[in-house]
C-alpha positions as CSV (number, residue, x, y, z in Angstrom):
1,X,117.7,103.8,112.6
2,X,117.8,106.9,114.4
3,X,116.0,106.5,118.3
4,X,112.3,107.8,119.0
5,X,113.0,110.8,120.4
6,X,115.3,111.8,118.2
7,X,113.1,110.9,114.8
8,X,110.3,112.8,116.0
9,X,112.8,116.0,116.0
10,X,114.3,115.0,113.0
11,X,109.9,114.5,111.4
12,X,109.4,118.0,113.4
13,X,112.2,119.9,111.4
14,X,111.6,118.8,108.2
15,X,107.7,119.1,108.4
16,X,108.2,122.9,109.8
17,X,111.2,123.6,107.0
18,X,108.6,122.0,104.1
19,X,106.1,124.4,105.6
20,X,108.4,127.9,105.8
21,X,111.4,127.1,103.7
22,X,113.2,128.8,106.9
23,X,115.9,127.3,108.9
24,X,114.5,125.7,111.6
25,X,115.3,126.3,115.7
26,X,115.1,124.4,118.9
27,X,112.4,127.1,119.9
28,X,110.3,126.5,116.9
29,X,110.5,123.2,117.2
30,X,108.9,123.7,120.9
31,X,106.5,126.6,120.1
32,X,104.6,124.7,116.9
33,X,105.2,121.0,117.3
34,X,104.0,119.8,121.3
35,X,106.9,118.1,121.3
36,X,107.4,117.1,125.1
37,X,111.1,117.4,125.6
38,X,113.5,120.6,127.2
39,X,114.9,123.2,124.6
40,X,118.5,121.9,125.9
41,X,117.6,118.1,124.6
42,X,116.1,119.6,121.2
43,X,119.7,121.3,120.9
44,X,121.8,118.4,121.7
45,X,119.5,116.1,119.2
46,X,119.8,118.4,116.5
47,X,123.6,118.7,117.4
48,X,123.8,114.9,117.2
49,X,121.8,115.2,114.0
50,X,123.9,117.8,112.7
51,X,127.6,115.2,113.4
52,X,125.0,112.2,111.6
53,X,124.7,113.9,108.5
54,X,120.7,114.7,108.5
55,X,121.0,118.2,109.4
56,X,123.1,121.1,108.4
57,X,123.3,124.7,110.0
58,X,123.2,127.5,107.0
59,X,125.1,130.3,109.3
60,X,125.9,130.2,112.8
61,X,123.2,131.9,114.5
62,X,120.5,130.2,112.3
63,X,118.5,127.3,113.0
64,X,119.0,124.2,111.2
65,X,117.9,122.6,107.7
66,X,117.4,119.3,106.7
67,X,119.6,117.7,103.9
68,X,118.6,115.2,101.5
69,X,119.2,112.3,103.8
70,X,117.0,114.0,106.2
71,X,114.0,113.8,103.6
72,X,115.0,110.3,102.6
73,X,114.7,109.5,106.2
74,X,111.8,111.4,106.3
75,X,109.9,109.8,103.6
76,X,110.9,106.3,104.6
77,X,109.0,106.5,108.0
78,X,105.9,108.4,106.6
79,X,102.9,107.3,107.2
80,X,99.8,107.2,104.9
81,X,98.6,110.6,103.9
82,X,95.1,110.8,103.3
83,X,94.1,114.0,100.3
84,X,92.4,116.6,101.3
85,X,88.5,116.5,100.9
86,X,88.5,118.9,98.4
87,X,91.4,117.4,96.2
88,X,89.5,113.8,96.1
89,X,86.2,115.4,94.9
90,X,88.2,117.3,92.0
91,X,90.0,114.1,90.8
92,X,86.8,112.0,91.3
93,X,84.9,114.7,89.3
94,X,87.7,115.4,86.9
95,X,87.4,111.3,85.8
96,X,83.8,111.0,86.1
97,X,83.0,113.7,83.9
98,X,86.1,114.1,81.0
99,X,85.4,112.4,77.5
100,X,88.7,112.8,75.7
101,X,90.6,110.9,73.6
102,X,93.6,109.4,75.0
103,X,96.5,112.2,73.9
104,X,94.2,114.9,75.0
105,X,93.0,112.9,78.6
106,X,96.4,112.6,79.6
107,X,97.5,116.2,79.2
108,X,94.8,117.6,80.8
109,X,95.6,114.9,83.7
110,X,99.0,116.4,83.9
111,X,97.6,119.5,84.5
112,X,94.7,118.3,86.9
113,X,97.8,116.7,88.9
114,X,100.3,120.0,89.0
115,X,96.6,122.0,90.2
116,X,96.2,119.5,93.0
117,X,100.0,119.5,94.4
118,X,100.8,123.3,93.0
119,X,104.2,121.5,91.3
120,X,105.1,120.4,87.6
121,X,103.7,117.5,87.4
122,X,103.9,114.8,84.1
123,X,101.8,111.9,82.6
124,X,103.8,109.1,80.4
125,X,101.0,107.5,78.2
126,X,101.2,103.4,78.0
127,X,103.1,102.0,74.9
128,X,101.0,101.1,71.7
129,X,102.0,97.5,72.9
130,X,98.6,95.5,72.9
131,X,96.3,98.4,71.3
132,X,94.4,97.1,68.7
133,X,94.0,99.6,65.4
134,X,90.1,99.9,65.2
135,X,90.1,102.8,62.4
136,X,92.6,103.7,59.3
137,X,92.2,106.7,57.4
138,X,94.6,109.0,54.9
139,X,93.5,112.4,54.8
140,X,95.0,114.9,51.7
141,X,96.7,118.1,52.8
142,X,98.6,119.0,49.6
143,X,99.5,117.6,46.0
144,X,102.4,115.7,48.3
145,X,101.1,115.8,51.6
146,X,99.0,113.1,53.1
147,X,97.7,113.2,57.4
148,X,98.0,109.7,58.5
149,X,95.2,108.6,61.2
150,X,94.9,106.0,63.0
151,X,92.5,104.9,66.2
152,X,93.3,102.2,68.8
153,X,90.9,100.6,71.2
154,X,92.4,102.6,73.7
155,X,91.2,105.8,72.1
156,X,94.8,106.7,70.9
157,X,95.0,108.8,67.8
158,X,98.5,107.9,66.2
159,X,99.0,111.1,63.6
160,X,101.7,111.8,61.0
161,X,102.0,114.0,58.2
162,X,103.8,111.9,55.1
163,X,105.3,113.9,52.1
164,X,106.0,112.0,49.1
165,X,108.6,113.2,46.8
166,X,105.9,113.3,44.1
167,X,102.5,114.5,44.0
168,X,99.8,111.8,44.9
169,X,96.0,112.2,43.7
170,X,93.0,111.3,45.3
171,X,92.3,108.3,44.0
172,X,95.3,106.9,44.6
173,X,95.2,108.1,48.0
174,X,91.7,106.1,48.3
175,X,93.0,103.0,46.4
176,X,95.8,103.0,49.4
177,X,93.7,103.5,52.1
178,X,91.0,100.6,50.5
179,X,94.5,98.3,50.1
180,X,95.9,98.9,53.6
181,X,92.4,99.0,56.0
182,X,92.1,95.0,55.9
183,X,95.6,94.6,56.8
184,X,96.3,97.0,59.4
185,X,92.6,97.1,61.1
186,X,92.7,94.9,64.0
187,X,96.1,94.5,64.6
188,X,98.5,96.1,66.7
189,X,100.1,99.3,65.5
190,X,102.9,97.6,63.1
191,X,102.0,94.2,64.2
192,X,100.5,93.4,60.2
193,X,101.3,90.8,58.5
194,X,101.7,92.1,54.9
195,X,101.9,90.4,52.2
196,X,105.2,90.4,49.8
197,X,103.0,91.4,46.5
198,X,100.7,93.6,49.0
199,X,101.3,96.5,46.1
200,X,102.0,94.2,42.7
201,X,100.5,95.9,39.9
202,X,99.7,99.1,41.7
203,X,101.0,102.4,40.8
204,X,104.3,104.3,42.4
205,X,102.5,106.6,43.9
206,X,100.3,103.7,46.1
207,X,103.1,102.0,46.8
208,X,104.9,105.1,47.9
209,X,102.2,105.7,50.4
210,X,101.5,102.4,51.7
211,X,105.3,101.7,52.8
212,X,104.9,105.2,54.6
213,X,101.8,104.3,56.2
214,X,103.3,101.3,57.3
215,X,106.1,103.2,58.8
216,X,104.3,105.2,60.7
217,X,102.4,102.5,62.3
218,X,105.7,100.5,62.8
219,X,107.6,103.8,64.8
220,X,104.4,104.1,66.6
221,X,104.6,100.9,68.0
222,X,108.4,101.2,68.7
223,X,109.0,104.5,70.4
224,X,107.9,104.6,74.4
225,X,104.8,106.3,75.6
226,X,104.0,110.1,74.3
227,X,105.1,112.6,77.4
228,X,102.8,115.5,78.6
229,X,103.9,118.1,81.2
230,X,101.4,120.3,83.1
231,X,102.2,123.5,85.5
232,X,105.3,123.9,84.0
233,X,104.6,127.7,84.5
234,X,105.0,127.0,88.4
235,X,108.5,126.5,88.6
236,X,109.3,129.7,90.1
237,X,107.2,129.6,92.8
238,X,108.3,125.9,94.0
239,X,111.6,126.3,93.3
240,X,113.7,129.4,95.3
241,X,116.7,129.4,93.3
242,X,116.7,130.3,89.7
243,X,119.5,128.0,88.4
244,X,117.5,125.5,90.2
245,X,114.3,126.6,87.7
246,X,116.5,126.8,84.4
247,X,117.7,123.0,84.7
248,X,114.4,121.7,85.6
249,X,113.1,123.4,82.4
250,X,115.8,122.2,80.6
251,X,115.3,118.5,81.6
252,X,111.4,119.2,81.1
253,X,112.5,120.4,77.1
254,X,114.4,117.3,76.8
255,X,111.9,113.6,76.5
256,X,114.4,111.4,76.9
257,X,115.3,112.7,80.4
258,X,111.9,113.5,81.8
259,X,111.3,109.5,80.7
260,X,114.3,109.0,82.8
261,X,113.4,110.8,85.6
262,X,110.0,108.7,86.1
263,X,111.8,105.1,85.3
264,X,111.6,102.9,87.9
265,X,109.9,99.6,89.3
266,X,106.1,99.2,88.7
267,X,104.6,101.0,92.1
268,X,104.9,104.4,94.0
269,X,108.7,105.8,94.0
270,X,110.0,108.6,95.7
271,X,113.5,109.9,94.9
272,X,115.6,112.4,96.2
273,X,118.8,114.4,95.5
274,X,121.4,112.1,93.9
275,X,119.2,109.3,93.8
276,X,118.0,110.5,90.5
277,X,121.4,110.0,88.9
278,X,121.9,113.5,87.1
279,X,124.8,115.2,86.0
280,X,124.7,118.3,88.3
281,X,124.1,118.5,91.7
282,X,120.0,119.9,91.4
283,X,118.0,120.2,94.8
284,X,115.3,118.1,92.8
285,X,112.6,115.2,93.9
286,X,110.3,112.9,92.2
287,X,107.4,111.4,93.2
288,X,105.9,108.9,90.6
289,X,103.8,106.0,90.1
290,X,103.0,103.4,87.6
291,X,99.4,102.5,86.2
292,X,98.5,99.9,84.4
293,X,96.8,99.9,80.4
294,X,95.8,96.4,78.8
295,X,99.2,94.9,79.9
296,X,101.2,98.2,79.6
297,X,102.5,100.4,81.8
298,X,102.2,104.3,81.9
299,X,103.4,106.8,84.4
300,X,102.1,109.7,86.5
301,X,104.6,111.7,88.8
302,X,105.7,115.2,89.9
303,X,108.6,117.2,90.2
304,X,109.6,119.5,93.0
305,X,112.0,120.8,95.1
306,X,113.2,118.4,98.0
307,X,111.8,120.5,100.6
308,X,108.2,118.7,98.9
309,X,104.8,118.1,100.6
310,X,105.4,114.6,100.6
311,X,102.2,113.8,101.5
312,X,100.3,115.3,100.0
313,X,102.4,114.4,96.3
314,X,102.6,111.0,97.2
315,X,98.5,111.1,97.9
316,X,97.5,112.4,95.2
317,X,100.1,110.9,92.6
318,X,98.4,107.4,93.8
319,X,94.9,108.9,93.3
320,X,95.5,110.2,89.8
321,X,97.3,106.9,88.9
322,X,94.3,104.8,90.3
323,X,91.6,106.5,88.4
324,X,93.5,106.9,84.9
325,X,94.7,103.1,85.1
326,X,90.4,102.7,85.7
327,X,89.8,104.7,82.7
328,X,91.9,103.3,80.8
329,X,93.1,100.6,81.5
330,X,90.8,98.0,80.5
């Protein structure tokens, strides 16, 4: 725990570094902050920051910048940010007035959310776990090609293309549809109970399709929540160096590690640097949240550069995930 004084130089730097991206000096520190002490005690804190690890000096005759244990400090001791009057009526708007279904609500949310903090920002849906399959319907594409639809209480549309290896006609493709609806219908996606003769005495081509169906349903229910990434397209004006913009796009590309980048603890979560466990060295921050969806969870978060407006992410992330866990979460 670092004294008064010397936190509220420590707060002072990294608020005017978030702000300029420059290296920081004594003077500035005096000129924009009100901060009631001599230049000669600013440089000795900063010094003494500088020997603690919180602060680093880029060239000699620069000012300093923070490092990533300055912004965990930082973070740690931030107060509550309030969202600026202007962000809280688009959100409030945004929720009052969309009518989406569930895959399209939470991609435009992801890009409501990278608008309102100008950084990539994503949206991890809920799991199917505890959705409720309201509608069943097999749509024909082609002699071998049937569009598997299905609608949960939640307003999720589960949609798969199945090709058979032989061509199906349509009244097989109704007699499956007729044979699967009472089984699948108000259960959870590959939560039916089916029957062991389910498709005795019906033709290869039914059976064919009703074990697809089924399978579909089944990896719906299995796999984690569908991923949607908005502002993507800022990247290079958050980030300053370009390698730092390639590997963010490359974990972005990759579902598996933008899941992994948002896993944590139900709650707000803010990490930094290393904490986020990747391979390379990437001067990379996360601010998520969790929100809640008939006893599933779902994620919001976004994805910046650790020299982040803290605030004003970790505001609005808790807005967004408030108001989507209203909308749907019941």
């Amino acid at each position: 725990m670092l004294e008064e004084r010397r936190s509220d130089v420590l707060r002072a730097l990294v608020e005017a570094h978030i702000q300029t991206g420059e290296p920081v000096s004594s003077r500035s520190i005096l000129e924009h902050t009100g901060i009631a002490f001599s230049a000669a005690t600013i440089r000795n804190d900063l010094a003494a920051l500088e020997r603690d690890g919180f602060v680093m000096q880029p060239h000699t005759s620069a000012g300093r910048v923070p490092t990533a244990r300055a912004y965990r400090y930082y973070v740690d001791h931030l107060g509550k940010g309030r969202l600026h009057s202007s962000h809280q009526a688009r959100i409030a708007g945004f929720f009052s007035s969309v009518q989406l279904e569930l895959s399209n609500l939470l991609r435009a949310t992801s890009q409501l959310l990278a608008d309102v903090t100008h950084y990539p920002a994503v949206v991890i849906g809920p799991r199917t776990a505890g959705e409720i399959v309201r509608a069943m319907h097999l749509v024909n594409v082609g002699p071998q090609a049937t569009m598997v639809v299905a609608v949960t209480d939640r307003g999720r549309v589960i949609q798969q293309q199945v090709r058979l290896e032989q061509p199906i006609g349509v009244e097989e493709l109704t007699e499956a549809e007729h044979l699967l609806m009472p089984i699948v219908v108000g259960q959870e996606p590959g939560g039916a109970e089916v029957p062991i003769d389910l498709f005795a005495g019906r033709s290869e081509g039914v059976r064919l399709m009703g074990e697809s169906v089924l399978a579909v349903l089944e990896k719906a229910a299995s796999v984690g929540g569908e991923v949607h990434v908005g502002g993507a397209r800022q990247m290079a004006e958050v980030f300053t160096s370009l390698g730092s913009v390639h590997r963010v796009l490359e974990v972005l590309e990759r579902e598996a590690e933008v899941l992994n980048l948002l896993a944590h603890a139900s709650g707000v979560s803010i990490r930094i640097g290393a904490e986020l466990a990747m391979h390379d060295d990437v001067d990379l921050a996360v601010v998520s949240a969790t929100y809640e969806a008939g006893g599933s969870e779902g994620s919001v978060g976004v994805i910046g550069p650790m020299r982040m407006d803290y605030k004003t992410a970790i505001s609005a992330v808790e807005r967004v995930g408030r108001e989507l866990e209203e909308r749907i979460g019941s």
